[in-house]
C-alpha positions as CSV (number, residue, x, y, z in Angstrom):
1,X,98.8,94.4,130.5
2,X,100.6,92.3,132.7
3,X,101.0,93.9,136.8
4,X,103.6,92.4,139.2
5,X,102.6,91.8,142.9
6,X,104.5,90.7,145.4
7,X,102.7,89.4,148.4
8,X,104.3,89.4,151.4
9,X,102.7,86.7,154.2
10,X,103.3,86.6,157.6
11,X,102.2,84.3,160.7
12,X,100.0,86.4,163.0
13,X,100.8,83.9,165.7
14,X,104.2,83.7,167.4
15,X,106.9,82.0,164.4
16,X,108.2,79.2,166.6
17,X,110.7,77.9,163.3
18,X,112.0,81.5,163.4
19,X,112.3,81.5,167.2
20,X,113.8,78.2,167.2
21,X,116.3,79.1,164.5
22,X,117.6,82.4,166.3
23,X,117.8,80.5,169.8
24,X,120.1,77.6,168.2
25,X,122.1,80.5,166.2
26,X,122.6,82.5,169.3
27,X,123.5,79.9,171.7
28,X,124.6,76.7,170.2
29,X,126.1,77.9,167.2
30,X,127.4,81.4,169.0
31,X,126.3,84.0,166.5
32,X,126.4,86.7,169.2
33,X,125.4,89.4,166.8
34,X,122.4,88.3,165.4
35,X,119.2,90.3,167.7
36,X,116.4,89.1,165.7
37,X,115.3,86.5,162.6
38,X,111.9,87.1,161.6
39,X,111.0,84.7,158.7
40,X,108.2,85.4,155.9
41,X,106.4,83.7,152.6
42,X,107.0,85.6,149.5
43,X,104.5,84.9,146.6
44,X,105.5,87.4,143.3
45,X,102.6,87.3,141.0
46,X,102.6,88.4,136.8
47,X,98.8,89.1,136.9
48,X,97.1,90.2,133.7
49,X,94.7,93.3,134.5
50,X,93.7,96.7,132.6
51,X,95.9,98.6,135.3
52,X,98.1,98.2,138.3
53,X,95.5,99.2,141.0
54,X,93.0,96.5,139.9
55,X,95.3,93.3,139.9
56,X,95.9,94.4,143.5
57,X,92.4,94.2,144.1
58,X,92.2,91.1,141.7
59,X,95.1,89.2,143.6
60,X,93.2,90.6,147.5
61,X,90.1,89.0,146.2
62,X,91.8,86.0,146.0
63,X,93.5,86.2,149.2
64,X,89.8,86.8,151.0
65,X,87.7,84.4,149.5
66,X,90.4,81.5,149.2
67,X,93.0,79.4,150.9
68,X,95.2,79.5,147.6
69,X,98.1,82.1,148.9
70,X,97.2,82.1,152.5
71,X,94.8,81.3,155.5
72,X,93.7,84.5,156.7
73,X,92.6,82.4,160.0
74,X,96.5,82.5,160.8
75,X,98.8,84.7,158.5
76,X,98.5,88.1,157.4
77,X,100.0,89.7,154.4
78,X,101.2,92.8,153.0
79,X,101.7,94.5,149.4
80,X,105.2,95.0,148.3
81,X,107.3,94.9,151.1
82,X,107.8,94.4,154.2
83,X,107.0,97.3,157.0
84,X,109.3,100.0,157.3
85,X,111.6,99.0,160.2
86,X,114.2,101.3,160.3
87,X,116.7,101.0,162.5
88,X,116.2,99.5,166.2
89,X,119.0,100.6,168.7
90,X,122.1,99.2,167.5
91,X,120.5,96.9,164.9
92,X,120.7,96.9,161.4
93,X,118.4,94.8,159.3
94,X,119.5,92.4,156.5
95,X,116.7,90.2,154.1
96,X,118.1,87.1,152.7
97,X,115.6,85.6,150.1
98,X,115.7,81.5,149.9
99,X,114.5,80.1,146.9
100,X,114.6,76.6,145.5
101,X,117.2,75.8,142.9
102,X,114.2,73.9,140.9
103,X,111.8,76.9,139.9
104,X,108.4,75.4,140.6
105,X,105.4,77.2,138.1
106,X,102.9,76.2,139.8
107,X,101.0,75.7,136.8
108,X,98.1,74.1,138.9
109,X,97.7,76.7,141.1
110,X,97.7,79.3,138.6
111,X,95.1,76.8,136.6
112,X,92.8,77.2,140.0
113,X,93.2,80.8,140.6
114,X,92.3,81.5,136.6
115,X,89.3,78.7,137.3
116,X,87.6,80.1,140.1
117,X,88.3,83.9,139.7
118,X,88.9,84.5,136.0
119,X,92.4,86.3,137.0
120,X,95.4,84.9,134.7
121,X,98.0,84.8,136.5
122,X,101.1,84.2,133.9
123,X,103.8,83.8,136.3
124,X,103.9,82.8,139.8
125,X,107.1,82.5,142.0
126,X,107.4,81.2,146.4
127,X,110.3,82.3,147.6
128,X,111.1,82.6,151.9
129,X,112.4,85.8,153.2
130,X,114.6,86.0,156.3
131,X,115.0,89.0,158.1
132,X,117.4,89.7,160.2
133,X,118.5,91.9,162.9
134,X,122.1,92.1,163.5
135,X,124.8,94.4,165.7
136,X,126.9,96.6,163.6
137,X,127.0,99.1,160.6
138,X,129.1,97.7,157.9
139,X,126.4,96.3,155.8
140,X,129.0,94.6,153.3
141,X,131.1,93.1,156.1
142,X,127.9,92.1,157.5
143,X,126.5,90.4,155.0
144,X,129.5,87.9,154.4
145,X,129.4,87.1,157.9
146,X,126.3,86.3,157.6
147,X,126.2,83.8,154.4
148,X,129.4,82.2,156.2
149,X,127.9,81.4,159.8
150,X,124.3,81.9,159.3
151,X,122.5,81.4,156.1
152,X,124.7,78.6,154.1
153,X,124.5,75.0,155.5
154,X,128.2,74.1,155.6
155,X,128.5,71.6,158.6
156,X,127.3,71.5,161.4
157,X,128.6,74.8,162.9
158,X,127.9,76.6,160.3
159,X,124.5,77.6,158.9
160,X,121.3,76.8,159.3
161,X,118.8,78.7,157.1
162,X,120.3,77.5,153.4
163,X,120.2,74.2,152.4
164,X,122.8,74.5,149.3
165,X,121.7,71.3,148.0
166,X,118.4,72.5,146.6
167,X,118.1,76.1,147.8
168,X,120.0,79.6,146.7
169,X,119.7,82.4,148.3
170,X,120.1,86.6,147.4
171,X,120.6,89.5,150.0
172,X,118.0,92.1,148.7
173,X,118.8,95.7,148.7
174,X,117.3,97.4,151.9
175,X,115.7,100.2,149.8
176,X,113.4,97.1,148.1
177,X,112.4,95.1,151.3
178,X,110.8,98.1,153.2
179,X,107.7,100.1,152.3
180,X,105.2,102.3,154.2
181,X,101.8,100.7,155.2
């Protein structure tokens, strides 16, 4: 049967693209409502396996004894989401997924993977996740604001974490970014 995982990697280090990103949105570009931008790898993985539980540990495996999906040396990674965040203060958190307009299969790396660990892996997407922390409640009104003066390259005054020529982006549901670890 074929399991979807979603792997969720993260730099265990300081993010200095992320950090740079929110300091030029906050104080060159003037997006005074944006608290935080946290940025993250998404890999989504169509993994044959007998059940659910074991292409986990099939897809883990690979993590640990490989540099395929990550390097455990400097990024960490979760299972299905993101942490549960809740709400911080005033903040609300919004996740903006980026991925190229070109689907890549990564037919080579799913060629390796099947190689070296006997796990098929039938589909395999990259995508970037952006989190972000902004000021306010409305998450509709919110989330235009943020496509117009944040996410969306449209000059430069506006945008900075879509590039429209080759990228397309999605605001995920809250609900499906956050789980309990």
């Amino acid at each position: 049967m074929i399991y979807s995982i979603r792997v969720i990697v993260y730099l265990k280090n300081m993010d200095l693209h992320a950090m740079s990103a929110l300091h030029v949105l906050q104080s060159e570009m003037k997006v005074d409502y944006l608290t935080s931008l946290r940025r993250f790898i998404c890999w989504d993985l169509d993994v044959e396996a007998a059940s659910e539980p074991e292409a986990k540990r099939s897809v883990e495996s690979v993590i640990q004894r490989s540099y395929f999906l990550l390097n455990e040396n400097k990024e960490g990674y979760w299972f299905d989401g993101l942490p549960n965040r809740g709400r911080s203060g005033e903040s609300e958190y919004v996740v903006y997924q980026v991925k190229n307009k070109v689907a890549e299969d990564f037919a080579d790396l799913r060629a390796s993977i099947d190689l070296k660990f006997n796990l098929k892996v039938t589909g395999l997407q990259k995508s970037l996740l952006w989190e972000m922390g902004v000021k306010g409640r409305s998450q509709d009104a919110l989330k235009e604001r943020l496509l117009q003066d944040v996410l969306v390259t449209t000059s430069q005054k506006k945008g900075l974490l879509l590039n429209p020529l080759h990228e397309e982006g999605l605001c995920l549901p809250v609900a499906s970014c956050y789980v309990a670890h």
